[in-house]
C-alpha positions as CSV (number, residue, x, y, z in Angstrom):
1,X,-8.7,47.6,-42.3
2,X,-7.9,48.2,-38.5
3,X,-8.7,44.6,-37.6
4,X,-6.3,43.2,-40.2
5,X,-3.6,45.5,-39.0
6,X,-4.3,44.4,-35.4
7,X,-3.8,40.9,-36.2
8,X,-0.7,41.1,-38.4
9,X,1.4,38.5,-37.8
10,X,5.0,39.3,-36.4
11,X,8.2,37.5,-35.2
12,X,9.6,37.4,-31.4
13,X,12.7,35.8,-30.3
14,X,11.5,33.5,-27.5
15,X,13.5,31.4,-25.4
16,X,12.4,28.0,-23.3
17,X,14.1,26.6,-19.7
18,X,17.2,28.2,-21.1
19,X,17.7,27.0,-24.3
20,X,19.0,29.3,-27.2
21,X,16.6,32.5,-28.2
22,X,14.9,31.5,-31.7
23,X,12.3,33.8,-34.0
24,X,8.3,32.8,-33.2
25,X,6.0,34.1,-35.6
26,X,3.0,35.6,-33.0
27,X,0.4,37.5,-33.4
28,X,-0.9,40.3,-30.6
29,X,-3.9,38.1,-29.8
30,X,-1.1,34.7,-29.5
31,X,-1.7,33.7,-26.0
32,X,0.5,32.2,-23.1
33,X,-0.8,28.7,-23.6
34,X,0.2,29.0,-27.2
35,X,3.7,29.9,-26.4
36,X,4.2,26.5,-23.9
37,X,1.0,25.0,-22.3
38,X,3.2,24.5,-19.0
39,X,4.2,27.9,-18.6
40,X,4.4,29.0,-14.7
41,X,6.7,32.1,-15.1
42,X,7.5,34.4,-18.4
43,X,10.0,37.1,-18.4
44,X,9.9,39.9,-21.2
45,X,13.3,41.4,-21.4
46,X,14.5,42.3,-18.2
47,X,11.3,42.0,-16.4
48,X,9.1,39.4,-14.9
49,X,5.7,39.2,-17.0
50,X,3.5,36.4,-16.1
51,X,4.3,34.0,-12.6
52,X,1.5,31.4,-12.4
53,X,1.6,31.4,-8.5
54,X,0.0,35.1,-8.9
55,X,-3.4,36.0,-8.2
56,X,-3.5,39.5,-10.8
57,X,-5.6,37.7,-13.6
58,X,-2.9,36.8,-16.0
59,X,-3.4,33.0,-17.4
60,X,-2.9,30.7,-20.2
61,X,-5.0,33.2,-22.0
62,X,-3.1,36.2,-21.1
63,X,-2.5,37.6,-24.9
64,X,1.1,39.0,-25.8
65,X,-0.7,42.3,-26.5
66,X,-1.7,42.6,-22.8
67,X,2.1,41.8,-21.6
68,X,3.1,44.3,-23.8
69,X,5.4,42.1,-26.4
70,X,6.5,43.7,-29.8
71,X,8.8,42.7,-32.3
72,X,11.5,44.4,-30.5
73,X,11.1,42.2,-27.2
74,X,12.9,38.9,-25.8
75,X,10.8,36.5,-23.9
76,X,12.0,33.8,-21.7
77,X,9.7,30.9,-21.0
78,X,9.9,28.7,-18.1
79,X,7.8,25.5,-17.8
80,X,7.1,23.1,-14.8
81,X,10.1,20.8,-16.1
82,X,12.5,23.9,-15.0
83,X,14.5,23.1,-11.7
84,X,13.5,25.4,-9.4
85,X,15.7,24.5,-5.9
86,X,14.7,27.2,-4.2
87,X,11.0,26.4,-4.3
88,X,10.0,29.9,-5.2
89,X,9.9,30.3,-9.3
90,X,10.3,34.2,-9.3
91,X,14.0,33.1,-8.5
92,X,14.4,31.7,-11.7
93,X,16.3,34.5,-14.0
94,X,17.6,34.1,-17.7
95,X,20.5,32.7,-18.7
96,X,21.3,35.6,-21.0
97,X,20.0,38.0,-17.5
98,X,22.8,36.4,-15.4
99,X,25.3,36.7,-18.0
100,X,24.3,40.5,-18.6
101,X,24.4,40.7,-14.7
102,X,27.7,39.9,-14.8
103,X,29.4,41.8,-17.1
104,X,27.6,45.1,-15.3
105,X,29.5,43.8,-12.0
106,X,32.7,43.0,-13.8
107,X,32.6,46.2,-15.4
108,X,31.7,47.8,-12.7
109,X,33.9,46.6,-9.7
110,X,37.1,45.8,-12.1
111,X,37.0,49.2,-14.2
112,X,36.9,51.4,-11.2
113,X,40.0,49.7,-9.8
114,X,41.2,50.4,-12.9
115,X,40.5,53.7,-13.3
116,X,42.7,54.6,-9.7
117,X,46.0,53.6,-12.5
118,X,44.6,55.8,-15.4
119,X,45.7,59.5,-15.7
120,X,42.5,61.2,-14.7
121,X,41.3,64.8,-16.0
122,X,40.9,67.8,-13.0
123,X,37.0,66.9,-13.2
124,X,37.3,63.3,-13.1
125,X,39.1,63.9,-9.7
126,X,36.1,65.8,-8.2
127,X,33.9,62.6,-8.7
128,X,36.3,60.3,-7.6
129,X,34.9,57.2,-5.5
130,X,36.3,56.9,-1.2
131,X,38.2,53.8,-2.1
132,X,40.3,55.8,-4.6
133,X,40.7,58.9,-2.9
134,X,42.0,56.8,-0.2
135,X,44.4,54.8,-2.6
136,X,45.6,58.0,-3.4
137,X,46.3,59.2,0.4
138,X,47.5,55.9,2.0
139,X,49.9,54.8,-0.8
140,X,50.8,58.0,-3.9
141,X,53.3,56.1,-5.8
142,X,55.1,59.4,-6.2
143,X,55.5,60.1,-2.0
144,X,56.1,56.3,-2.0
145,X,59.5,56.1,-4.0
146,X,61.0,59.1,-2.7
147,X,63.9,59.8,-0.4
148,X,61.9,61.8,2.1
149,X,60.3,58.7,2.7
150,X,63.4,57.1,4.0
151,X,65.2,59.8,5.5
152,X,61.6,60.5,8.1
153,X,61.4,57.3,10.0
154,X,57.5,58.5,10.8
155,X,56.5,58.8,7.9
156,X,58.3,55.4,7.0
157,X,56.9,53.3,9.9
158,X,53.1,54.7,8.8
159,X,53.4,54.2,5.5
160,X,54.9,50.7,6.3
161,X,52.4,49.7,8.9
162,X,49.4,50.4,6.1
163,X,50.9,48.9,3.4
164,X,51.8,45.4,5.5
165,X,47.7,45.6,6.6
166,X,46.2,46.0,3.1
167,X,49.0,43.6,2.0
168,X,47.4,40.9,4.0
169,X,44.0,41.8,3.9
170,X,43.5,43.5,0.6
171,X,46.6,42.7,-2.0
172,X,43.7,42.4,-4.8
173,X,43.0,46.1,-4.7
174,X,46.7,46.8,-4.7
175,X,47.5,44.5,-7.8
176,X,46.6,47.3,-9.9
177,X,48.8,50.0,-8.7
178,X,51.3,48.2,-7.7
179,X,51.9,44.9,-9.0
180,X,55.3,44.0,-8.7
181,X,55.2,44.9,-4.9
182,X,52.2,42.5,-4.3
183,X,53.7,39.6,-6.2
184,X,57.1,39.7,-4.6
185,X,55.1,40.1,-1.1
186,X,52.9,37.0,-2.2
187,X,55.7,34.7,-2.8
188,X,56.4,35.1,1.5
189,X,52.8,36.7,2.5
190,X,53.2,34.5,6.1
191,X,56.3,36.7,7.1
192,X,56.2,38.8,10.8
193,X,56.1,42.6,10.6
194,X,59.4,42.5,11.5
195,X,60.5,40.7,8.5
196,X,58.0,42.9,6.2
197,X,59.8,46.6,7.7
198,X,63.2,45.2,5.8
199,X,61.2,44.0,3.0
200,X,59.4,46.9,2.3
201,X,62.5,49.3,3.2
202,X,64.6,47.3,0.8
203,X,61.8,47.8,-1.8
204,X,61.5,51.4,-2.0
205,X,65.3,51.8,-1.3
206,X,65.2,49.7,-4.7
207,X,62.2,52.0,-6.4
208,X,63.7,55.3,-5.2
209,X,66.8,54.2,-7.3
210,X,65.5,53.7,-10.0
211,X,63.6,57.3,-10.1
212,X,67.3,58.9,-9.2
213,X,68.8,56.8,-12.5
214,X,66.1,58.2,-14.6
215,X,66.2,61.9,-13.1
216,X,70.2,61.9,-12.7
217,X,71.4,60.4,-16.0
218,X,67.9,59.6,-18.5
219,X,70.4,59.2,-21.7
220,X,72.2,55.6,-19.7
221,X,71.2,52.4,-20.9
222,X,69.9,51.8,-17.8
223,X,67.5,54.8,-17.4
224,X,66.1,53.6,-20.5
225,X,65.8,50.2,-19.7
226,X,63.6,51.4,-16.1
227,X,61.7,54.0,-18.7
228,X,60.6,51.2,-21.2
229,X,59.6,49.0,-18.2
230,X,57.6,52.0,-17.4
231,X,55.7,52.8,-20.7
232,X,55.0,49.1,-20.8
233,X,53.1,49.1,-17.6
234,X,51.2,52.4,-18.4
235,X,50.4,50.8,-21.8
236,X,48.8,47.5,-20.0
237,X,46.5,50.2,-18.4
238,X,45.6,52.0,-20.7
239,X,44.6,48.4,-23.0
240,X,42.9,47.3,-19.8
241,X,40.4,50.4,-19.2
242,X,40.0,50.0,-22.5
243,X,39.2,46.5,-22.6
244,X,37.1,47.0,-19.7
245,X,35.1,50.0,-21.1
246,X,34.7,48.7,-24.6
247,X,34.6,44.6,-24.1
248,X,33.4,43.7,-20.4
249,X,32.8,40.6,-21.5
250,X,36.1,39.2,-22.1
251,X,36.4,39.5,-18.3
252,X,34.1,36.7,-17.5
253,X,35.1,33.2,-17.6
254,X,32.9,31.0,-20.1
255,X,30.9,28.0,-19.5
256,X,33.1,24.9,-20.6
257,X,31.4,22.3,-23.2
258,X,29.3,19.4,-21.6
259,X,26.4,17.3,-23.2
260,X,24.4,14.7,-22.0
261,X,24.4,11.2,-23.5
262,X,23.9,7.8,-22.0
263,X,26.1,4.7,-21.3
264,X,24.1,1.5,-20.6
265,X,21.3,3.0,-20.0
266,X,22.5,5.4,-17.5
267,X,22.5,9.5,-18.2
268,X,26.3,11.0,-18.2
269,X,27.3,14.4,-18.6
270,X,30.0,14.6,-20.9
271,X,32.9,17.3,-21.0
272,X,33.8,18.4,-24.3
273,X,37.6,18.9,-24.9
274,X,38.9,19.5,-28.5
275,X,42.3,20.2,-26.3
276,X,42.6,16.4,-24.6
277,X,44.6,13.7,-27.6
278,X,41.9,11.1,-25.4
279,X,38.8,10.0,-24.0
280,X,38.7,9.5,-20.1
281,X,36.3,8.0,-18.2
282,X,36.6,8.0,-14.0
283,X,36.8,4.8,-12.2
284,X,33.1,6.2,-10.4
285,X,31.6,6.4,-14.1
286,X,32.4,3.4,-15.2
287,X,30.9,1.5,-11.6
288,X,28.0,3.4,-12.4
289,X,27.5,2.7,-15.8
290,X,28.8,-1.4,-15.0
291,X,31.7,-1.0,-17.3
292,X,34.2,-2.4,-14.1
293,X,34.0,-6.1,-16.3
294,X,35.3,-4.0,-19.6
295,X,38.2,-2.3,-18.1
296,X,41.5,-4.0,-20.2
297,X,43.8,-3.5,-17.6
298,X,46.4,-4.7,-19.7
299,X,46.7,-0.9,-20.4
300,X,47.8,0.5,-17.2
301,X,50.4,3.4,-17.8
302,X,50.9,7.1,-16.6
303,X,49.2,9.8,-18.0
304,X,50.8,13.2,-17.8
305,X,48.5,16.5,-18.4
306,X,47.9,20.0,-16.8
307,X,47.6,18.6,-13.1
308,X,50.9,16.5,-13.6
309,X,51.2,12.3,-13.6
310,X,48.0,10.6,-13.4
311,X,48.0,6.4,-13.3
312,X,45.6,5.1,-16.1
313,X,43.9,2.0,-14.2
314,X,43.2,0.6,-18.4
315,X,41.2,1.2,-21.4
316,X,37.8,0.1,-22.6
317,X,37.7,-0.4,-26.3
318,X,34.5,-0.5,-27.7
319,X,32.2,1.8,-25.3
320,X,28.0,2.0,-27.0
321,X,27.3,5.6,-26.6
322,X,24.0,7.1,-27.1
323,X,23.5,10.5,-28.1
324,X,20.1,11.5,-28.4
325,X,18.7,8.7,-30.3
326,X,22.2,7.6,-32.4
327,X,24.6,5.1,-31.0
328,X,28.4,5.9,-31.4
329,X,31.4,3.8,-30.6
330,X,34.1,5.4,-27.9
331,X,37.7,3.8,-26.6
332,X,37.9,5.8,-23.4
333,X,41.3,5.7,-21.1
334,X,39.9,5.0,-17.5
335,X,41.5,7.1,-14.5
336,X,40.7,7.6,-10.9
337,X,39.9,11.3,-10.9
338,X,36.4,12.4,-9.3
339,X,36.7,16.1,-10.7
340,X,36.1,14.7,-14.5
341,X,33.3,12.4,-15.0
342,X,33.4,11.8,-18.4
343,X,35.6,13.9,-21.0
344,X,35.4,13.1,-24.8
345,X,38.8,13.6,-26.4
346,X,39.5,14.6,-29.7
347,X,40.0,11.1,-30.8
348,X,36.3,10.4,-30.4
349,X,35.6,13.6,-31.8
350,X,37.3,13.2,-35.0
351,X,36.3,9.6,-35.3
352,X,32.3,10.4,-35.6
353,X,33.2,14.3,-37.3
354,X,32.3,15.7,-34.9
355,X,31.7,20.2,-35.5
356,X,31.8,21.7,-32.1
357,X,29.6,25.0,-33.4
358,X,29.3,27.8,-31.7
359,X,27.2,29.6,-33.2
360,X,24.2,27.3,-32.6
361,X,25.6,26.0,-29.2
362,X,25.3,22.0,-30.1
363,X,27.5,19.7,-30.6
364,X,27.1,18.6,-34.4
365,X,28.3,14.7,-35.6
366,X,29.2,13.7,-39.1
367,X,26.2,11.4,-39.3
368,X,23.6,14.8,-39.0
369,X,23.2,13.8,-35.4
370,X,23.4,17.2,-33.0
371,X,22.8,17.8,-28.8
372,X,22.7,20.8,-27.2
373,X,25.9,22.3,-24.9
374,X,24.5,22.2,-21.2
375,X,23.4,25.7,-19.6
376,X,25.3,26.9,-16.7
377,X,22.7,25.5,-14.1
378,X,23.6,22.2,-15.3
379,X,27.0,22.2,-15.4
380,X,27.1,23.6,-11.8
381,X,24.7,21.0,-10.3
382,X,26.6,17.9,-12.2
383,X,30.2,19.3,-10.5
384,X,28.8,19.4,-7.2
385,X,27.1,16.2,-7.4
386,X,30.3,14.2,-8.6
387,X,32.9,16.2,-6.4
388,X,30.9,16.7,-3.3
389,X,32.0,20.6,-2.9
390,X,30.8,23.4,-2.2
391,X,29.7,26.0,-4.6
392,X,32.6,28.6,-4.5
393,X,35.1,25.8,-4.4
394,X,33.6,25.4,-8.3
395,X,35.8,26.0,-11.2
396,X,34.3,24.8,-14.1
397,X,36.1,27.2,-15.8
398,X,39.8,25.4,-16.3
399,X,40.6,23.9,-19.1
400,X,40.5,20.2,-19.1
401,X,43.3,17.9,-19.3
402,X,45.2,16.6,-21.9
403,X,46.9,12.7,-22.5
């Protein structure tokens, strides 16, 4: 009876190089080699597991028993088809790690520079971080927008000179508290000190008004007016910690839709934009794929989208696409843009009913066809390859454009 229990059969979600976490039906004594026979590094949830390149006696044999894997566990495989750049596989981490790593650093960082906005209880203050304890002595909006501010040239000239330096040097961790202030200074951040002192003086001349209008006479139209500006602001803040404390997530930006298919023979990574009335190819794609002969230049014209007026060099009609092993035929608009290799349009996508769904991540046609979205790794690469720039100079989160 103990052996049978021992070798009841379960299910584990297992994902592999990436791709979307499915159920396996495993048993304790199911080994590595029986999850992927290339297998050289295996996390189980937020751990590494199993790295080939280690001497400690784990193998292909290794059993999911010995690794410690339940019903309750998440195991991501990675196979020697995985890129590996930096040489050394234990830098490999899970999609679904990174992600989770970001939301705990977005969280983190954003919601404590929220929290210097939020009314905060007497215990709260005690455990208050440096950064905000010093927010609160360079720059309390109450000493701010006062009159003894003005009327102690001092005081003025400190406060002044450490508002101009975190200005120029810090403005993001101001945005919060003061966010009119930062955007007015933005629209001239190049000006001299000297220009900043009337700036800023005519700014809290300007905000110190406004608190006498509200103190003086808070029944006149426009007390009420500055008062309902106010409880708009306080209610941004209090949606934004909330936001913050409840849905993380929404604060980081999500990988746009590409999928690979192949034009004459040569692999593309398409951009998929439900958004765009056309399909663009670049002039670059279309050398590379030996589609220059095709181009019906007869089509020239001026496209005009989210980056402004782009000149369409012409159009080829009937493009063969393959996607995975079906064949699809595209019309794509041909532009000189080297940020956008290929896009399909929702022209194409309606033609071959096309489902864009989410919840399995693949790109589904009408003919039972379906492709996988790219992982972020992928995307990244392909960007740099076609635009020659640098990592941070990626921003493969903007939407594409429209025709």
């Amino acid at each position: 009876m103990y052996k049978f229990q021992f070798q009841m059969s379960f299910q584990v979600s297992v994902a592999v190089n990436d791709a979307p976490l499915q159920k396996r039906t495993v048993t304790p004594s199911t080994t590595i080699g029986d999850l992927h026979s290339d297998a050289i590094l295996i996390w189980k949830d937020m751990a590494i597991v199993y790295d080939v390149t280690e001497g400690n006696g784990n193998g292909p044999a290794t059993t999911l028993e010995q690794l410690g894997v339940n019903s309750l566990s998440m195991i991501y495989v990675y196979t020697t088809s995985f890129p590996c750049p930096s040489g050394d596989i234990r830098s490999i981490v899970p999609a679904q790690v990174r992600l989770i790593t970001q939301f705990a650093s977005a969280a983190s960082n954003l919601f404590n520079q929220a929290k210097a906005t939020a009314p905060s209880s007497s215990s709260n203050q005690n455990a208050r971080t440096s950064q905000q304890a010093d927010d609160d002595d360079d720059g309390s909006i109450k000493t701010m927008f006062s009159r003894k501010v003005l009327e102690k040239p001092a005081m003025l000239k400190a406060l002044t000179e450490n508002m101009f330096f975190r200005l120029k040097n810090e403005a993001h961790k101001l945005a919060f508290q003061l966010p009119d202030l930062v955007e007015r200074f933005t629209q001239n951040k190049d000006q001299t000190y000297k220009e900043f002192e009337a700036f800023f003086r005519s700014y809290i001349e300007e905000e110190v008004h406004k608190e006498e209008i509200i103190q003086n006479n808070p029944n006149s139209a426009e007390a009420k007016m500055f008062l309902e500006a106010r409880r708009n602001k306080e209610l941004i803040n209090e949606q934004y910690v909330h936001s913050m404390t409840h849905h993380p997530e929404d604060m980081i930006a999500v990988t746009m839709l590409y999928i690979n298919l192949t034009i004459n023979g040569v692999p593309v990574k398409a951009f998929i934009d439900s958004g765009a009335q056309k399909s663009i190819m670049s002039m670059a794609c279309a050398e590379r794929c030996n589609l220059n002969g095709l181009i019906d230049r007869r089509f020239q014209s001026m496209a005009r989208g989210v980056g402004g007026l782009e000149k369409i060099e012409g159009k080829i009609h009937l493009c063969d696409v393959k996607v995975e092993d079906a064949h699809f035929s595209c019309p794509f608009e041909v532009m000189n843009r080297r940020e956008m290799d290929l896009l399909i349009g929702l022209n194409v996508l309606r033609k071959h009913g096309c489902c864009i769904n989410l919840k399995t991540s693949r790109l589904e046609f009408g003919n039972g066809t379906s492709t996988p979205f790219l992982q972020s790794h992928e995307i990244d690469s392909h960007l740099k390859e076609i635009m020659a720039l640098p990592e941070e100079e990626m921003h493969i989160d903007e939407a594409g454009p429209s025709s």
